[in-house]
C-alpha positions as CSV (number, residue, x, y, z in Angstrom):
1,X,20.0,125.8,100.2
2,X,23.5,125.0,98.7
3,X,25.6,122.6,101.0
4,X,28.6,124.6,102.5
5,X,32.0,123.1,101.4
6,X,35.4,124.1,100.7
7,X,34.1,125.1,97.0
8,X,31.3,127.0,98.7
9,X,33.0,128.8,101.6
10,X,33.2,132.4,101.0
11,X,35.8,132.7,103.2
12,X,39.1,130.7,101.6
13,X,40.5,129.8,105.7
14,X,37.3,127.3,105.4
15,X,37.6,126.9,101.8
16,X,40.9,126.7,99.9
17,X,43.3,126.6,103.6
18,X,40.5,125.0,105.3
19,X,43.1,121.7,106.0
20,X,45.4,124.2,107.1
21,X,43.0,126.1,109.7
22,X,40.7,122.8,111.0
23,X,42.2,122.2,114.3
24,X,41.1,125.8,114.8
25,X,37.2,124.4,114.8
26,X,37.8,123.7,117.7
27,X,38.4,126.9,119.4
28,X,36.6,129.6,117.0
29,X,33.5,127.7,115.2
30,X,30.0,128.7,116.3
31,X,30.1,124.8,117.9
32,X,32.8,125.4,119.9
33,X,31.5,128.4,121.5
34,X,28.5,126.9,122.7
35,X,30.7,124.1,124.1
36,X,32.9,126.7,125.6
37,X,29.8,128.3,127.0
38,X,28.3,125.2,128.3
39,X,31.6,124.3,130.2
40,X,31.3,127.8,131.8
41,X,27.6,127.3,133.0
42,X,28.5,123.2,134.6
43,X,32.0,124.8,136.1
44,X,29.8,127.8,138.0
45,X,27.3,125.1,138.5
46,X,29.2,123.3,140.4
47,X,31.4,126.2,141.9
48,X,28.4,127.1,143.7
49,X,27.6,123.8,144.9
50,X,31.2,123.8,146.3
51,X,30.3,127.9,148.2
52,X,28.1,125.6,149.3
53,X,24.7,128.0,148.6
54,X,22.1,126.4,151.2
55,X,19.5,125.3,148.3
56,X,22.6,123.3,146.8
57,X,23.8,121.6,150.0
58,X,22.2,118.9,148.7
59,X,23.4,118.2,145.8
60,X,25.9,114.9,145.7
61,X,29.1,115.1,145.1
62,X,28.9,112.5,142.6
63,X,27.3,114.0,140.0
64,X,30.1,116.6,139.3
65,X,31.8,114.4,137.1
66,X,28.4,113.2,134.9
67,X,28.0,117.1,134.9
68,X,31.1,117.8,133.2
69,X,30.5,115.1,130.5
70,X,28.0,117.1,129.2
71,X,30.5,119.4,127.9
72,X,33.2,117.0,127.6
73,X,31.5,114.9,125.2
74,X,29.2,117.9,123.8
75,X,29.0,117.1,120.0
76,X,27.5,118.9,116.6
77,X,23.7,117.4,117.2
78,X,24.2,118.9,120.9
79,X,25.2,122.0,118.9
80,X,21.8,121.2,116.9
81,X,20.2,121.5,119.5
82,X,21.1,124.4,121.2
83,X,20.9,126.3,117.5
84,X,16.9,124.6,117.3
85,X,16.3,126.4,121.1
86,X,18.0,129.8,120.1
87,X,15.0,129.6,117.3
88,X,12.7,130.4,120.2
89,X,14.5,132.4,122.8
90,X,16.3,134.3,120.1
91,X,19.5,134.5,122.6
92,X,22.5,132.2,122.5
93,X,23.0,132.4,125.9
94,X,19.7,131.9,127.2
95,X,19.0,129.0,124.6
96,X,22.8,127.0,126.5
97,X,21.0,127.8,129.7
98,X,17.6,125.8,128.6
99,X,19.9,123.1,126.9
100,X,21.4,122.3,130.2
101,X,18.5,122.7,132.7
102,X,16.7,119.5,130.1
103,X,20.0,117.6,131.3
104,X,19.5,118.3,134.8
105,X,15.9,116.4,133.8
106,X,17.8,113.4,132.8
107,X,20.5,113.2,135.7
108,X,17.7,113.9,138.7
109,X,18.5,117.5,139.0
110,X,15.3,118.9,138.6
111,X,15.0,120.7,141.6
112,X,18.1,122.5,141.4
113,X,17.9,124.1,137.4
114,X,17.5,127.5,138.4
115,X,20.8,127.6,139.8
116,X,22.0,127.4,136.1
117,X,23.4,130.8,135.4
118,X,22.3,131.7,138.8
119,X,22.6,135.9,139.0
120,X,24.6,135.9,135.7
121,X,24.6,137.7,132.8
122,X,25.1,136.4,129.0
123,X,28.5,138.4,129.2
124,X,29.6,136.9,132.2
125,X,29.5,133.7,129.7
126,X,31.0,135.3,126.8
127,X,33.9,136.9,128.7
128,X,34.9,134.1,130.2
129,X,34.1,132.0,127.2
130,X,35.8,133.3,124.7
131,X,38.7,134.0,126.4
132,X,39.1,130.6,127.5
133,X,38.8,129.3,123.7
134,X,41.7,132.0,122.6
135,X,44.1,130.8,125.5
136,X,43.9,127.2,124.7
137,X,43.8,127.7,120.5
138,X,47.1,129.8,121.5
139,X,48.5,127.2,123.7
140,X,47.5,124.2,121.6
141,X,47.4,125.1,118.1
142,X,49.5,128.5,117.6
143,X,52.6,128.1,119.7
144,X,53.4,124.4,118.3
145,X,53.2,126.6,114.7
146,X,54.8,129.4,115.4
147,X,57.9,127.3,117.3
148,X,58.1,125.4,114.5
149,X,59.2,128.3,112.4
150,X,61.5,129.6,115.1
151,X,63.0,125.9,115.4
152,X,63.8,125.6,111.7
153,X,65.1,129.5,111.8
154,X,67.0,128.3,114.5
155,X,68.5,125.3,112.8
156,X,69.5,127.3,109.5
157,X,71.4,129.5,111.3
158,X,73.4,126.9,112.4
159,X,73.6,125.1,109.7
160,X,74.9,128.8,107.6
161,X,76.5,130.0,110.8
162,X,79.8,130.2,108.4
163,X,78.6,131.4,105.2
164,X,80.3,134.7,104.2
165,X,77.6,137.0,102.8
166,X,77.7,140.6,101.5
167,X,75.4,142.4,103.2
168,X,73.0,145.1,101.8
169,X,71.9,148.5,103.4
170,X,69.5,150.9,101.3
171,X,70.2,148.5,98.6
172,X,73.7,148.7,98.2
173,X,76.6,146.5,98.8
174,X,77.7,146.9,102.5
175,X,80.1,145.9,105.3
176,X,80.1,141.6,104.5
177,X,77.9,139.4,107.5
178,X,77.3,135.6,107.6
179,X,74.1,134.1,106.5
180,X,73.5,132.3,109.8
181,X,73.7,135.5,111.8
182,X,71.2,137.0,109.7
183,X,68.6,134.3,110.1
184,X,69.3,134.3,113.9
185,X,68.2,138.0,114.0
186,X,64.7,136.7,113.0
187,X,65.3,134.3,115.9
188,X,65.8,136.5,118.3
189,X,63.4,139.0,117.0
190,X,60.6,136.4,117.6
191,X,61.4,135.2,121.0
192,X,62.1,138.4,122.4
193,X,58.3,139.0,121.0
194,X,57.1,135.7,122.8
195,X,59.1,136.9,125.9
196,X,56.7,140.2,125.7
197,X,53.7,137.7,124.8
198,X,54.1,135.4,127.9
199,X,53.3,138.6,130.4
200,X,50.0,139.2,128.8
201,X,47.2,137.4,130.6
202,X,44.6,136.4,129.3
203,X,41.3,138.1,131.4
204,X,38.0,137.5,131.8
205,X,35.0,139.3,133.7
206,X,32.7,137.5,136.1
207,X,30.1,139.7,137.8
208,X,27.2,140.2,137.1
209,X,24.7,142.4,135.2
210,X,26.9,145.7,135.1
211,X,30.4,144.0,137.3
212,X,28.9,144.7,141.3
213,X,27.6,141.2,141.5
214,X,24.5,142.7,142.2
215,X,21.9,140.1,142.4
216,X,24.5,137.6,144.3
217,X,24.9,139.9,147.0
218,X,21.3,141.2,147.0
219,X,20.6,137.1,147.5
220,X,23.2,136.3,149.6
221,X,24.6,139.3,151.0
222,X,26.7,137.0,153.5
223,X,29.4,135.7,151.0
224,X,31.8,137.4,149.8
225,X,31.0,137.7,146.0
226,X,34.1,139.1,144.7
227,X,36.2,136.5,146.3
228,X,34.1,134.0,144.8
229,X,34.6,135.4,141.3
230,X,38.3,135.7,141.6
231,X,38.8,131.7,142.8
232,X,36.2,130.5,139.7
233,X,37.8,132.9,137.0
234,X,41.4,132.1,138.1
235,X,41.0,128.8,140.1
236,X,38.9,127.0,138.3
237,X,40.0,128.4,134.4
238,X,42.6,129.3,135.0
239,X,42.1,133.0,133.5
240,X,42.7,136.5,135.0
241,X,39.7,138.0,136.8
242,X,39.4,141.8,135.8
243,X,37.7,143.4,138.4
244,X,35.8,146.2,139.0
245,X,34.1,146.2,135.4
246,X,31.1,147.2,133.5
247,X,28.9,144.9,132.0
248,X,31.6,143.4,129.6
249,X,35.2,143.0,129.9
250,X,37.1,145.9,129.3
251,X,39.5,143.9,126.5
252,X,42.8,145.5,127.1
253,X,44.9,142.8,127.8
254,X,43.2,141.3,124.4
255,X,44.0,144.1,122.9
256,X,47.7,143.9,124.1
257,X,47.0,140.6,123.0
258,X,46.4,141.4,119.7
259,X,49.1,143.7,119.6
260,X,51.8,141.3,119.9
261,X,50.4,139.0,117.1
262,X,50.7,141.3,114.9
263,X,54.1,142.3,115.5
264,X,54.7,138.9,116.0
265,X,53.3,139.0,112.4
266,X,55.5,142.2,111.3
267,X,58.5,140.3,112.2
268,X,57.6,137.5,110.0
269,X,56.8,139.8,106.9
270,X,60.5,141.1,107.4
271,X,61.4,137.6,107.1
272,X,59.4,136.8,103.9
273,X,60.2,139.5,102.0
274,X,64.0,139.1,102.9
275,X,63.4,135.4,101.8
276,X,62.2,136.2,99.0
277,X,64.6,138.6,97.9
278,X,67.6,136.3,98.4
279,X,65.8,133.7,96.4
280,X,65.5,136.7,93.6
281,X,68.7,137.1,93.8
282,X,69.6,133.7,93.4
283,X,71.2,133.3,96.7
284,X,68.7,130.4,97.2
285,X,67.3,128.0,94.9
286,X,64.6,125.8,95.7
287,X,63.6,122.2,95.8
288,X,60.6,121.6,93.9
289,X,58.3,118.6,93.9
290,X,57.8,116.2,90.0
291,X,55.3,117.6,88.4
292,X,54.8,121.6,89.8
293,X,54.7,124.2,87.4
294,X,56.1,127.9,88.5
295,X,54.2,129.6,85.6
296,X,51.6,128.3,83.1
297,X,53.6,130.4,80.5
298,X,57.5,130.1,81.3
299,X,58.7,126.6,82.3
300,X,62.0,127.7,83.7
301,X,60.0,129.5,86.7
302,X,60.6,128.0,90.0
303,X,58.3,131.3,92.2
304,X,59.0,132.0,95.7
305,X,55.4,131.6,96.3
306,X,55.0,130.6,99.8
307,X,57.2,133.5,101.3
308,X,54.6,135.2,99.0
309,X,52.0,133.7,100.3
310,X,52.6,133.9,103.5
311,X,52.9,137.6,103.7
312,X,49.4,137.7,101.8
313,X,47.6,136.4,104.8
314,X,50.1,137.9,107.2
315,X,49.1,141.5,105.9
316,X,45.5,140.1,106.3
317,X,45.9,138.8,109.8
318,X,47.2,142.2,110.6
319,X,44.4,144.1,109.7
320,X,42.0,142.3,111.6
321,X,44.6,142.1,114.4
322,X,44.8,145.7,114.6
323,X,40.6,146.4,114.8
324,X,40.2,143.7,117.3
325,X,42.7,146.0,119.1
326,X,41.4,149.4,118.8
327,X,37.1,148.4,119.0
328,X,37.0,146.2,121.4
329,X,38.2,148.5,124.6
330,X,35.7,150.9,123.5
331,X,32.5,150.4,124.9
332,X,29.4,153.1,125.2
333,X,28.7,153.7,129.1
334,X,28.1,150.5,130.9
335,X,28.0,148.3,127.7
336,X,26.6,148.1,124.1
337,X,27.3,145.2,121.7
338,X,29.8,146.0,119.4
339,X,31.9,143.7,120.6
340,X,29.7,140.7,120.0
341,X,30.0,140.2,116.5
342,X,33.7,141.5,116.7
343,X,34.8,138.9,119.0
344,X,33.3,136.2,116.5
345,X,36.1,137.1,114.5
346,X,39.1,136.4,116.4
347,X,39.2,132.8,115.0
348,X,39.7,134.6,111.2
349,X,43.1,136.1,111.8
350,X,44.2,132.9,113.6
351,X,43.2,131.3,110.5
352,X,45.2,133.3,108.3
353,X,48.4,133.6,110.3
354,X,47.9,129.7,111.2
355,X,48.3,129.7,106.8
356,X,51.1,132.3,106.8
357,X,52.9,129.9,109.8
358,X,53.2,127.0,107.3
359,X,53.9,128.7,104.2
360,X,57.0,129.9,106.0
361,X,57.9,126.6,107.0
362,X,57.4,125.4,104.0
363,X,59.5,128.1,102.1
364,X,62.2,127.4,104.6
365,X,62.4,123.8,104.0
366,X,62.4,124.3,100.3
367,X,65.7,126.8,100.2
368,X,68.9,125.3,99.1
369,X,72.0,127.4,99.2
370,X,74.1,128.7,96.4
371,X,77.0,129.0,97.9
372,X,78.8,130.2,94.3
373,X,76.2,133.0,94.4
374,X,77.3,134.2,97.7
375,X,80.9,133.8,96.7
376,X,80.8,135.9,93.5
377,X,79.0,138.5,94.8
378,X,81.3,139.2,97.7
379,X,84.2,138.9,95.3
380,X,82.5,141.5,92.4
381,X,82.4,144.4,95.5
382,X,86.0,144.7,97.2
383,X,85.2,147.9,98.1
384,X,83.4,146.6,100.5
385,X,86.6,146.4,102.4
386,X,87.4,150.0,102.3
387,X,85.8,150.5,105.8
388,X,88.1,148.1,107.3
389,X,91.4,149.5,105.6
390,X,90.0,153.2,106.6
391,X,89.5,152.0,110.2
392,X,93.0,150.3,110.8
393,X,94.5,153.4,109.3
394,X,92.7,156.1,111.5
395,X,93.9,153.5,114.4
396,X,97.7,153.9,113.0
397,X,97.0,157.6,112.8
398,X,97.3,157.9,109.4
399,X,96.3,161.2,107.7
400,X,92.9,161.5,106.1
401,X,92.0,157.7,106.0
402,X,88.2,157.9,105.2
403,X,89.0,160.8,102.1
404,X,91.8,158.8,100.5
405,X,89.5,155.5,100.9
406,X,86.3,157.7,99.3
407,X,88.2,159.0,96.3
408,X,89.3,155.2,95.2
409,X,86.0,154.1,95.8
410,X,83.9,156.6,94.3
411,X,86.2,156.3,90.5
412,X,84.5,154.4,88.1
413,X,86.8,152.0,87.4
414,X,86.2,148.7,88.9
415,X,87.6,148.2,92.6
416,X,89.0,144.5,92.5
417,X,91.2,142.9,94.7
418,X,94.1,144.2,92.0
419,X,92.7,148.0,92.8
420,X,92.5,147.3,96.6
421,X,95.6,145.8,97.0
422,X,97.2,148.6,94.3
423,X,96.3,151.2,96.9
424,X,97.5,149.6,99.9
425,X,101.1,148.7,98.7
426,X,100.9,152.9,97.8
427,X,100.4,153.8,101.2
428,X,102.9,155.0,103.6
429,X,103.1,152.3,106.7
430,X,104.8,149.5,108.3
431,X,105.0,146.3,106.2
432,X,103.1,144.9,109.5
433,X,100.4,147.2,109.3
434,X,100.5,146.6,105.0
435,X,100.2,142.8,105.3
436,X,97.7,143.5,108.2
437,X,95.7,145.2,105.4
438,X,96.4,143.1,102.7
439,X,95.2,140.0,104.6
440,X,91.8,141.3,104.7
441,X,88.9,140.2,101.9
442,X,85.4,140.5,101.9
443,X,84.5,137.1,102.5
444,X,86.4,137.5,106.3
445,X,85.9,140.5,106.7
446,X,83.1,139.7,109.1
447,X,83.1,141.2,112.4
448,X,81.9,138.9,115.2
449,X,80.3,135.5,115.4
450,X,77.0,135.8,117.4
C-alpha cells in the first residue's frame, strides 16, 4: 500500500497546506479522537468514584492522577492499538473501552473495569468528545489566527488613518473616505461577529442510551442522575450539558456554531476581494520576495494571489460550514447515524479557513501604499465634491442646488478643479459662503474621523 504523504494526500489541507493545518492534528485526526474519547471514559471514571458508587468506595484516591496519564501521555502506538481492537469489536467506542479496562490490568484495577463506561452509550462519548476537541482547537488554534488578522487590520488602519481616498459605490467614483476607516470597518465587522461568537456554548449530551439515564437510575435509582450529568459535562469539561435529549446531541448550538464561522468567513471574503481590487487598481503594490515569479509567461506580474487564495478556501470552508449546519440537527426519531461520519469532518473546514487566515495575513503584510495613486485618483473626479457644494447651498437656501449641481456634472466635459471652482464664483452668495465652497477638495472632503 502506498505510504500517505503530502504528495499522496488526497485532500491538499494534509497535502499541499498540511504545515499550515498540523496543529489541527491535534484536535480533528482519527488519533486525537480516541484520545479525546479516552479522556472522557478516565474523567467519568473517576467522576463516579468521586459520587462515590458503593462498588467504587474503594478505589484510592491516588490512582486518579496515574489514571489520567493514560490520556495525557496517550500517543500514536496507543492509537495502534486501539485501531488493532476496533479489528475485532468493529466499534470505536467499544474497542477505547477494552483499551482502557487492559490498563486497569496494569495499575491493579482489575476488579473495578466494568465501571468503564458504566450505563453509557458510544454517543455519550462522541457528544462530549467531539465537542471538547472543537472548543479547545477554537480556543487554541483558531482564535490566535483569526486575532492575528484583526490585530494587523487594526494596525493598518492606524497606520492609513489619514490617507484621503475616493471612495467607490456601484463602481463609481463617490463621496471621498480615508483608507484607515475603511480597513477599520473590517475590524469592527469581525469583532462584533466574535462578540455574537462568544455567547454560543459549546454543548454536549451525557445520558444514556436515548438521554433518561436509564440504566443509572434503573441501578441506582437513589442518586440523582441528572445532577450528576450536569456537574461532569459542565464541572469537569467544562462544556454545556443539553438536557433532556435523544440519543445524540441535538447540535444546535454547533450549528449556531457553524453559523458564525461562516460569516466570520463572509466578512473576510469582503475583505479579500476588496484587497484585491485596490491592489488591481494599483492603490497597493506589493513586496515580493528574490526569486518569485507572478507568471511563468509575463515577468512584470506581481498577482494578488493570497487575497486570492484565501477566498478559495474561504468559499470552501463555507460550504462545509453551512452542511455541518443544516444535517447535523436533523436526526430520524430517537437517533440514526448520519451524524457520525458528518462530525468527522469538522476538522476539514477548520483546515481550510486555518489556510485562508494566513493568506490574509500574509497579503496584508505584503501591501505597500501608493499614495500617488490615491492622490491622482481623487484629483481626476472633482465632481466628487458636488454633493458637498449642493449641501451647503440647500443649507443657505439657495434655489435648486441638487439640479444646478446635476447639470454641471452630467456635461461631458471634464469637471476639474477649474470647472468646480468656475461654477462656484457664478453663483449668487456671500463671499463667506463662496470661499466656504471654494475651500473644499476631494481629498478633505471627508466627513468624520472614526
Amino acid at each position: 500500500m502506498q505510504q500517505l504523504s503530502e504528495l499522496t494526500a488526497i485532500s491538499p489541507i494534509d497535502g499541499r497546506y498540511r504545515n499550515k493545518t498540523v496543529a489541527l492534528s491535534a484536535y480533528f485526526s482519527e488519533e486525537a479522537l480516541i484520545r479525546y474519547r479516552v479522556l472522557i471514559e478516565i474523567e467519568y471514571f473517576i467522576a463516579l468514584c468521586q459520587l462515590p458508587l458503593p462498588q467504587l468506595a474503594g478505589v484510592d484516591t491516588s490512582v486518579y492522577e496515574p489514571l489520567r496519564d493514560i490520556y495525557r501521555n496517550f500517543n500514536s502506538n496507543d492509537a495502534l492499538q486501539v485501531k488493532e481492537i476496533e479489528k475485532t469489536t468493529n466499534h470505536d467506542v467499544k474497542a477505547v473501552e477494552y483499551f482502557i479496562k487492559k490498563a486497569f490490568d496494569t495499575l491493579g484495577l482489575e476488579q473495578y473495569k466494568e465501571f468503564i463506561h458504566f450505563g453509557l452509550t458510544s454517543q455519550d462519548i462522541n457528544n462530549t468528545a467531539i465537542p471538547l476537541s472543537t472548543k479547545e482547537a477554537f480556543e487554541n488554534v483558531y482564535m490566535p489566527s483569526l486575532i492575528g488578522v484583526i490585530s494587523k487590520l487594526k494596525e493598518l488602519s492606524v497606520e492609513w488613518a489619514d490617507v484621503p481616498m475616493l471612495a467607490r459605490t456601484h463602481g463609481q467614483p463617490a463621496s471621498p473616505t480615508r483608507l484607515g476607516k475603511e480597513i477599520l470597518v473590517f475590524v469592527e465587522r469581525l469583532e462584533e461577529q466574535l462578540r455574537l461568537l462568544f455567547n454560543i456554548p459549546f454543548a454536549a449530551k451525557f445520558g444514556g442510551a436515548t438521554g433518561n439515564f436509564n440504566a443509572h437510575f434503573v441501578a441506582y435509582p437513589a442518586y440523582d442522575w441528572r445532577k450528576f450529568g450536569q456537574d461532569f459535562v459542565e464541572g469537569t469539561l467544562g462544556l454545556r450539558h443539553s438536557f433532556p435529549t435523544t440519543q445524540v446531541e441535538h447540535y444546535d448550538h454547533s450549528a449556531a456554531f457553524f453559523d458564525a464561522l461562516k460569516r466570520i468567513n463572509t466578512i473576510l471574503i469582503d475583505l479579500d476581494r476588496d484587497m484585491w481590487a485596490y491592489v488591481s487598481m494599483d492603490y497597493f503594490k506589493q513586496k515580493i520576495k528574490a526569486g518569485e515569479i507572478g507568471s511563468s509567461a509575463m515577468p512584470h506580474k506581481v498577482n494578488p494571489i493570497d487575497f486570492e487564495n484565501s477566498e478559495g478556501n474561504l468559499g470552501i470552508a463555507n460550504a462545509l460550514f453551512e452542511h455541518l449546519a443544516a444535517k447535523l440537527p436533523v436526526s430520524r426519531l430517537q437517533r440514526d447515524l448520519t451524524d457520525s461520519t458528518v462530525l468527522r469532518n469538522i476538522g476539514v473546514p477548520m483546515g481550510h479557513t486555518l489556510i485562508a487566515l494566513e493568506a490574509t495575513l500574509k497579503g496584508l503584510n505584503k501591501l505597500l501604499l501608493n499614495a500617488e495613486k490615491f492622490e491622482d485618483d481623487l484629483e481626476k473626479n472633482w465632481a466628487v465634491v458636488a454633493e458637498a457644494i449642493q449641501t451647503i447651498l440647500r443649507r443657505e437656501n439657495y434655489p435648486n442646488p441638487y439640479e444646478a449641481l446635476k447639470e454641471l456634472t452630467r456635461t461631458n466635459t471634464a469637471i476639474d478643479k477649474n470647472a468646480i471652482h468656475s461654477f462656484i464664483n457664478t453663483l449668487t452668495v456671500t463671499e463667506d459662503v463662496r470661499q466656504e465652497l471654494l475651500r473644499v477638495t476631494p481629498a478633505n472632503y471627508l466627513g468624520i474621523k472614526p
